[in-house]
C-alpha beads as a LAMMPS data file, in Angstrom:
LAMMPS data file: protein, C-alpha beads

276 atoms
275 bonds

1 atom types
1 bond types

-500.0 500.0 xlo xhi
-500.0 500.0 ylo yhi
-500.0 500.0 zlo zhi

Masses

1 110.0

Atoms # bond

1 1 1 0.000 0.000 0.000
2 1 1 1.215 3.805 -0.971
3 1 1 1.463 5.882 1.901
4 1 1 1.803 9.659 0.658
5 1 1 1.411 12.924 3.018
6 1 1 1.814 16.516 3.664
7 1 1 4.160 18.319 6.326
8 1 1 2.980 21.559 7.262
9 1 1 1.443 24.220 9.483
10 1 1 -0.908 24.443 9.063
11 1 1 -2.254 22.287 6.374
12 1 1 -6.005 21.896 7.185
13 1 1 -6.925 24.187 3.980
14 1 1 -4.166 22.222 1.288
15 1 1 -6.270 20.330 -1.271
16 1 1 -3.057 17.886 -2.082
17 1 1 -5.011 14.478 -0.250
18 1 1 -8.089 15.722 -2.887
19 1 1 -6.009 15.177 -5.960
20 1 1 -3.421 12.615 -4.404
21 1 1 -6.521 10.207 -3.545
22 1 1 -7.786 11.148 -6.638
23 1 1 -4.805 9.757 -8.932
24 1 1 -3.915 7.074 -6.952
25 1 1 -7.714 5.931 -7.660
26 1 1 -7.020 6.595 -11.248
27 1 1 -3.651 4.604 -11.457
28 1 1 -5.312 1.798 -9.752
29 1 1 -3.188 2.340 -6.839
30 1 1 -3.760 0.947 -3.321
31 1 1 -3.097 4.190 -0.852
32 1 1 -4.104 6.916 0.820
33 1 1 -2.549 10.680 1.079
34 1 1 -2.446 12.190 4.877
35 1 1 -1.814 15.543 6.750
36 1 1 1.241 16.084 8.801
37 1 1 0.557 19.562 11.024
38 1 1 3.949 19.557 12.424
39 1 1 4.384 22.907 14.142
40 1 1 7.210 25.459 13.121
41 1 1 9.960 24.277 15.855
42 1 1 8.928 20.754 16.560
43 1 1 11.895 19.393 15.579
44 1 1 11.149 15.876 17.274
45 1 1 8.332 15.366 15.280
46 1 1 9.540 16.212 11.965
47 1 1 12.237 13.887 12.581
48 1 1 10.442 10.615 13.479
49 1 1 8.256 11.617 10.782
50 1 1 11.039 11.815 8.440
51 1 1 12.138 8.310 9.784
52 1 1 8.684 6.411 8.609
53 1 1 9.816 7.605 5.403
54 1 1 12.917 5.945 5.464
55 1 1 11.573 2.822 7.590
56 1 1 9.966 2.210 4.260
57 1 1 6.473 2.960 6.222
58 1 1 5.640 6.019 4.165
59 1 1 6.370 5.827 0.640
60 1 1 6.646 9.699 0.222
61 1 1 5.586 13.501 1.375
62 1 1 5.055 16.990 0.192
63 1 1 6.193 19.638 2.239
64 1 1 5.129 23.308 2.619
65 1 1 5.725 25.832 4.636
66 1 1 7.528 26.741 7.400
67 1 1 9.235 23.037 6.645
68 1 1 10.661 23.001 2.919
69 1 1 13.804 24.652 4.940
70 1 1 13.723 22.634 8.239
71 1 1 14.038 19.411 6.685
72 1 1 16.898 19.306 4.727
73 1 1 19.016 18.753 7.571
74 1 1 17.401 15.514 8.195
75 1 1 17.857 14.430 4.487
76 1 1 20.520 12.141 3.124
77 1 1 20.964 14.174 -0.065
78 1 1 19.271 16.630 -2.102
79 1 1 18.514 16.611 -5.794
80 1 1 20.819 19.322 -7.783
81 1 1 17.584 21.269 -8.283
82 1 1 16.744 21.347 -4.784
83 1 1 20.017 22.328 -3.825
84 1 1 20.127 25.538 -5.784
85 1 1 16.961 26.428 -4.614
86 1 1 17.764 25.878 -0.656
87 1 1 14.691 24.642 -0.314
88 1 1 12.663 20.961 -0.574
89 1 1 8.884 20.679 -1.428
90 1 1 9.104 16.315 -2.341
91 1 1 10.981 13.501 0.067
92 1 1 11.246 9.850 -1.013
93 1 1 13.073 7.260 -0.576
94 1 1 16.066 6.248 -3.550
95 1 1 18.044 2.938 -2.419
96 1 1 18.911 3.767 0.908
97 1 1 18.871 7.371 0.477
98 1 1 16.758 9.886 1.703
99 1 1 15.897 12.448 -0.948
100 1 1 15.163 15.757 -0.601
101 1 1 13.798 17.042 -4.278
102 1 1 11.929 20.618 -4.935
103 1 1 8.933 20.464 -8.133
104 1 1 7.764 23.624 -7.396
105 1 1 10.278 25.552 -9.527
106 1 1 9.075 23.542 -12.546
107 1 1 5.885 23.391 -11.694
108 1 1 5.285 27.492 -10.981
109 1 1 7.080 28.161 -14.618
110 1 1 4.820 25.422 -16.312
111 1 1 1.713 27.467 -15.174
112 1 1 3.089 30.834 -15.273
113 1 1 3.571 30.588 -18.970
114 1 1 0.223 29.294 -19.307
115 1 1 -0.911 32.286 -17.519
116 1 1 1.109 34.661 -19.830
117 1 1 -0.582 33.063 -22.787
118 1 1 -4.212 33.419 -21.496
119 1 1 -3.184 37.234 -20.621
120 1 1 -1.934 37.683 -24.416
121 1 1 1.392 39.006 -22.528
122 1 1 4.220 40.986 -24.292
123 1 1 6.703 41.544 -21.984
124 1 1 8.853 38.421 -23.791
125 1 1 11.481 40.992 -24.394
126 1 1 11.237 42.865 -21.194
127 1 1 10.705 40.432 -18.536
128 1 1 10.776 42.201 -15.033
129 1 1 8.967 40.629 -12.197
130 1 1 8.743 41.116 -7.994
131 1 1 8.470 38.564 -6.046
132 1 1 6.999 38.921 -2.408
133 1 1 8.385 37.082 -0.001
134 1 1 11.839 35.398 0.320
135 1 1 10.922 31.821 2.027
136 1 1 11.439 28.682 0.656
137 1 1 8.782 29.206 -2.138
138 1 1 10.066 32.085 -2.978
139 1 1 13.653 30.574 -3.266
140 1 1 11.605 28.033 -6.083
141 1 1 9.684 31.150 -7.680
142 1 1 13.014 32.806 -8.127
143 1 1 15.540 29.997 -9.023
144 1 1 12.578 29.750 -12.177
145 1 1 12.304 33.316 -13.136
146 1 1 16.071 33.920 -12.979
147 1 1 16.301 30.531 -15.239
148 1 1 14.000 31.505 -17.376
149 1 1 15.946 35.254 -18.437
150 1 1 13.497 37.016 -16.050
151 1 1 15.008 40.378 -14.045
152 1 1 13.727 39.575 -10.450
153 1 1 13.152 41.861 -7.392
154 1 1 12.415 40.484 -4.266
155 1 1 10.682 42.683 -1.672
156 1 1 9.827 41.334 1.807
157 1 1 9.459 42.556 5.322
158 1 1 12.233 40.774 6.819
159 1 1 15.220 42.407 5.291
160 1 1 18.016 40.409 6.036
161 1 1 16.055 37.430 4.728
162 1 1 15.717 39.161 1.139
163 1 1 19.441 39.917 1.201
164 1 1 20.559 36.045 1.838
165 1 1 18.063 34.839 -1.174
166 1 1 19.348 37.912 -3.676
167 1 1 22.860 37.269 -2.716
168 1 1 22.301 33.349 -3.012
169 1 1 21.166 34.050 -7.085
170 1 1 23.439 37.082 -7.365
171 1 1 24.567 36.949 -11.092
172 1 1 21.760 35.621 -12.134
173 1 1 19.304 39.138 -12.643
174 1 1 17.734 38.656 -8.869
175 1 1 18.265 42.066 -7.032
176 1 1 17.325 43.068 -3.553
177 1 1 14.900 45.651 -2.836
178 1 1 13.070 47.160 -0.224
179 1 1 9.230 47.286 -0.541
180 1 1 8.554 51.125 0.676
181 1 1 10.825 51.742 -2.648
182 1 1 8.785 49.802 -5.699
183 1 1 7.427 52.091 -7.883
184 1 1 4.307 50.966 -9.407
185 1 1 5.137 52.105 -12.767
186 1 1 7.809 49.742 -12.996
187 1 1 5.805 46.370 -12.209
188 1 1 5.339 43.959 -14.825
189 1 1 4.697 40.662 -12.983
190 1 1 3.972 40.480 -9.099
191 1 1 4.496 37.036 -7.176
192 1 1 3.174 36.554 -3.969
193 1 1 5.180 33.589 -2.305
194 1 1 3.674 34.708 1.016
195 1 1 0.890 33.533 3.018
196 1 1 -0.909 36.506 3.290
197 1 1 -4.577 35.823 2.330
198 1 1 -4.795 31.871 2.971
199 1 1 -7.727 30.849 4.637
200 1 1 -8.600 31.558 7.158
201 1 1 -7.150 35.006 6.842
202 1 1 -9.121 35.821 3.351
203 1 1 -8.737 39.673 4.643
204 1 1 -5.483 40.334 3.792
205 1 1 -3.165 40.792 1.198
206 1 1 0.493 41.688 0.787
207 1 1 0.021 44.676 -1.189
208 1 1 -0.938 48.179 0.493
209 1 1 -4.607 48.872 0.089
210 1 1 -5.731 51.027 -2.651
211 1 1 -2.507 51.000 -4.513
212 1 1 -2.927 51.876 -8.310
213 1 1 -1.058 49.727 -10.402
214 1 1 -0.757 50.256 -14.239
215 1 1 -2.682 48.084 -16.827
216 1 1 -0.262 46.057 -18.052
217 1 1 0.904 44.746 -14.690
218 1 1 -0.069 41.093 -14.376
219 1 1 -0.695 39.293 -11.189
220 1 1 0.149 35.564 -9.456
221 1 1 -0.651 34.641 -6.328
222 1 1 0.802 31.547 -4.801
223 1 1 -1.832 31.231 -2.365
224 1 1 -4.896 28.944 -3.656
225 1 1 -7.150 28.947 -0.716
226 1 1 -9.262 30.515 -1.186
227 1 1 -10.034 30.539 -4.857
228 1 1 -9.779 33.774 -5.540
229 1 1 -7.710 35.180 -2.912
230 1 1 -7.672 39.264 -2.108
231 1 1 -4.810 40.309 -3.908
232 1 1 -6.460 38.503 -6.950
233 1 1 -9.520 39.584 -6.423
234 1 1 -8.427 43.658 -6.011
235 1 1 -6.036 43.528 -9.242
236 1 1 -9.049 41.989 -10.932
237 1 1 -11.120 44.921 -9.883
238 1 1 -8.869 46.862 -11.708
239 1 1 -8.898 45.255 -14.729
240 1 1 -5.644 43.385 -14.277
241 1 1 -4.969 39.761 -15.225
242 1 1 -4.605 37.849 -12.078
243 1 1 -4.355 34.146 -10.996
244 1 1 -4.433 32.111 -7.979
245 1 1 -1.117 29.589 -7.614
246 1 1 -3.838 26.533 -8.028
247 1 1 -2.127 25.654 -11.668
248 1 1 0.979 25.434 -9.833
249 1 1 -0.138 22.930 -7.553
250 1 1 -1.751 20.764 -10.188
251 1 1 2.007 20.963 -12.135
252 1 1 3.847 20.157 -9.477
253 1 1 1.643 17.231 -7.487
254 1 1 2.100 15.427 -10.656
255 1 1 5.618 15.672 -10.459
256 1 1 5.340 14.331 -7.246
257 1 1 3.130 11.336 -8.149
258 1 1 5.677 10.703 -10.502
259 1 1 8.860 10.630 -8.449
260 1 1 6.995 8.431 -5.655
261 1 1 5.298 5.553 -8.303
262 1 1 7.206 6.357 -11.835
263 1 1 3.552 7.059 -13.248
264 1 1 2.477 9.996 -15.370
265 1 1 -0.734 10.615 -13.994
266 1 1 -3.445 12.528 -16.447
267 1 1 -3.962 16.366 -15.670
268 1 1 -7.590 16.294 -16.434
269 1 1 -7.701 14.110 -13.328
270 1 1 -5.815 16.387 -11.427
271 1 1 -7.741 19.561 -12.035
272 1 1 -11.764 17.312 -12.133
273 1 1 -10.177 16.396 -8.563
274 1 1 -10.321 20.047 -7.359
275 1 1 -13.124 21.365 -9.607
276 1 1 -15.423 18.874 -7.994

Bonds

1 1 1 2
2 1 2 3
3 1 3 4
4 1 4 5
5 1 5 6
6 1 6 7
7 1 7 8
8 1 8 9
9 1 9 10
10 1 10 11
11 1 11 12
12 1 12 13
13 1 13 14
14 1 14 15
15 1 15 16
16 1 16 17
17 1 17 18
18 1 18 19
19 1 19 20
20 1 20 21
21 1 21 22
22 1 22 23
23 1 23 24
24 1 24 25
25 1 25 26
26 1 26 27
27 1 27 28
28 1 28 29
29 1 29 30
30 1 30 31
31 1 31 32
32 1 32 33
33 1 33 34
34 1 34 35
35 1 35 36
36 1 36 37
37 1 37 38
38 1 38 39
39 1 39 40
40 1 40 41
41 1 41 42
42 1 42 43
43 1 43 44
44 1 44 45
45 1 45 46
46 1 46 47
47 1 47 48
48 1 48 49
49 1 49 50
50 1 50 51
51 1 51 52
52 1 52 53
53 1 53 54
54 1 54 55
55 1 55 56
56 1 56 57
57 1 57 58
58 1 58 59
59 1 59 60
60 1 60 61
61 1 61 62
62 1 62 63
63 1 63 64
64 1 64 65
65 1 65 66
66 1 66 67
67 1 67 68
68 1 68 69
69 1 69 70
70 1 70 71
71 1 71 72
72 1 72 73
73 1 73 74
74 1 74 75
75 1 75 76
76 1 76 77
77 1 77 78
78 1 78 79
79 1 79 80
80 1 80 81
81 1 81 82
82 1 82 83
83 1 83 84
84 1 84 85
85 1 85 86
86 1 86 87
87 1 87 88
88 1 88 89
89 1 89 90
90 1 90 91
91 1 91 92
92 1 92 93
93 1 93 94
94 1 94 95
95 1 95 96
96 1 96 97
97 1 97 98
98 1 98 99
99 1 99 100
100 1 100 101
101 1 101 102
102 1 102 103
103 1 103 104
104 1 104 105
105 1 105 106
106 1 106 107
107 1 107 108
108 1 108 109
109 1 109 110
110 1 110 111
111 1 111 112
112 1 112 113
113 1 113 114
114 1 114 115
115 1 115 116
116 1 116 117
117 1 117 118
118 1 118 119
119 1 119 120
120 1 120 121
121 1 121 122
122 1 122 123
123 1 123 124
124 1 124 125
125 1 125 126
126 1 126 127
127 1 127 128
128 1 128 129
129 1 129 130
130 1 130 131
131 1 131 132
132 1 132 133
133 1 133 134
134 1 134 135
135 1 135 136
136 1 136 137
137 1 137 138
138 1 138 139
139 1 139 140
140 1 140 141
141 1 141 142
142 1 142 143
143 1 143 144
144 1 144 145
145 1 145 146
146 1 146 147
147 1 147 148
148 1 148 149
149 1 149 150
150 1 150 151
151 1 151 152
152 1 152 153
153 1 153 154
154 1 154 155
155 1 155 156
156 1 156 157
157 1 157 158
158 1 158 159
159 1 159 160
160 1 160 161
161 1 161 162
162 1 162 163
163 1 163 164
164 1 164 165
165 1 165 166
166 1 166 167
167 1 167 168
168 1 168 169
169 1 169 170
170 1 170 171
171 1 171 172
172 1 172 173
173 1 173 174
174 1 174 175
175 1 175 176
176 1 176 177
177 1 177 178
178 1 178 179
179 1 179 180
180 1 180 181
181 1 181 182
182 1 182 183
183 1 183 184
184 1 184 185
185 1 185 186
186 1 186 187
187 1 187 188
188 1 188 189
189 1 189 190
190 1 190 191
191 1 191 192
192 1 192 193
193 1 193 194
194 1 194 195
195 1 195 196
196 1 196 197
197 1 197 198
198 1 198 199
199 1 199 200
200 1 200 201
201 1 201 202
202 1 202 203
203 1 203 204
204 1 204 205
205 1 205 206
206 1 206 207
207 1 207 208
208 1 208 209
209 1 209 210
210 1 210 211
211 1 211 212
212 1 212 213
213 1 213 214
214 1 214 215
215 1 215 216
216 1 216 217
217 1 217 218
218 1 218 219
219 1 219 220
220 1 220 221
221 1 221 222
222 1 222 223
223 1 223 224
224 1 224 225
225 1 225 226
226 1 226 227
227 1 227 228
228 1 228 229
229 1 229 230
230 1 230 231
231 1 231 232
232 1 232 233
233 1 233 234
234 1 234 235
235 1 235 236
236 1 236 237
237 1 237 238
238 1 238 239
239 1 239 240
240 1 240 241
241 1 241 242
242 1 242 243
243 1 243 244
244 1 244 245
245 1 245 246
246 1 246 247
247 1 247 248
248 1 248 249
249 1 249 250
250 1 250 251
251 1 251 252
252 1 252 253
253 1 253 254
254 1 254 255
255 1 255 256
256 1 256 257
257 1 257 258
258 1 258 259
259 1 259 260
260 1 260 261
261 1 261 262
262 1 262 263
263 1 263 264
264 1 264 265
265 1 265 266
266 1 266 267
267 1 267 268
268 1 268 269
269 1 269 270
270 1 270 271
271 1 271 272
272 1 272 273
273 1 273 274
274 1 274 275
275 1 275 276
């Protein structure tokens, strides 16, 4: 039997045992997908979690935040992508190894040119983005952009914390910045990678309120719970294109599914599994 799950905290909102249950049904797959709320310092915990894992008792887990950080020091090795990034979002077991892999990256550029298609973008020549945030998804959400010829800013309240991630893809077009200084005129693309606006706190959003932003800026939130989150739904009201970072889950949960069972599981089954 597959044993999959999520670390987390907290993870009550995450719609990953949804589509997990759902392709393992579709494979034909014996298992079931649970939630791990291991809180932000229980180190104990994550560490006899992490040893099911390798016990062979779970076959493999997701991991979100505050954990995609926190765990690699309990990991035999990490994959060459999550090393760059610094961060992991997908443990399994290879031989006697205990991985440590990251799909987000992949998975958040997969969508996000989806997204620039639907929005008819033409910033191809030009691309300048800010992210928000400079945690372990953000360290994915920039590792992509700055791989993908993108000219990144990263603005986020803890200072130092923005300074280690710039400095950690310095070379690479990602630049440090402090918020209070972002012109609006400037914005192309705007990334959340913080939590600001998950449920249960649907209220807020990581942008001041009332700011103007011009008409060609484009908005993705990371956040998928709820569907349309605030920051989405105030750029909408001004006529922006803005998504939610739900195609970015669907990408990179079947990257997951993959690494754990070596099956390509259909999208369409993905997405009917969250639609329903």
């Amino acid at each position: 039997m597959i044993k999959l799950g999520l670390i987390g905290y907290p993870v009550s909102h995450s719609l990953s045992p949804k589509i997990q249950t759902a392709v393992l049904k579709a494979c034909g797959l014996d298992g079931d997908y649970s939630l791990f709320p291991i809180r932000p310092n229980d180190v104990h915990e994550l560490k006899d979690l992490l040893a099911r894992v390798r016990s062979g008792e779970i076959t493999g887990l997701n991991v979100t935040i505050p954990h995609k950080q926190n765990v690699i020091p309990w990991l035999d090795e990490l994959t060459p992508t999550a090393k760059a990034i610094g961060a992991v979002n997908v443990i399994y077991m290879r031989k006697d190894s205990l991985i440590g892999d990251n799909t987000d990256a992949l998975g958040f550029l997969s969508d996000l040119n989806r997204f620039l298609v639907e929005g008819q973008s033409k910033i191809a020549n030009h691309k300048s983005a800010i992210v928000l945030g400079a945690g372990g998804s953000a360290r994915s959400v920039v590792y992509a952009l700055c791989n993908d010829g993108w000219k990144v800013t990263i603005a986020a309240r803890r200072l130092e914390q923005a300074q280690q991630l710039a400095s950690q893809f310095e070379g690479a077009g990602a630049i440090e910045l402090n918020f209070q200084t972002l012109q609006p005129s400037s914005l192309q693309l705007i990334v959340n990678t913080t939590p600001l606006g998950m449920i249960p706190n649907v209220d807020q959003s990581p942008l001041p309120e009332n700011i103007s932003l011009p008409k060609h800026t484009m908005i993705y939130d990371l956040v998928y719970n709820p569907r349309e989150t605030k920051l989405v739904r105030d750029a909408r009201a001004q006529g922006l294109h803005a998504t939610t970072g739900l195609g970015m889950l669907i990408e990179q949960a079947a990257l997951g599914f993959e690494l754990w069972t070596g099956l390509n599981p259909s999208h369409e089954v993905l997405w009917n599994a969250v639609e329903s």
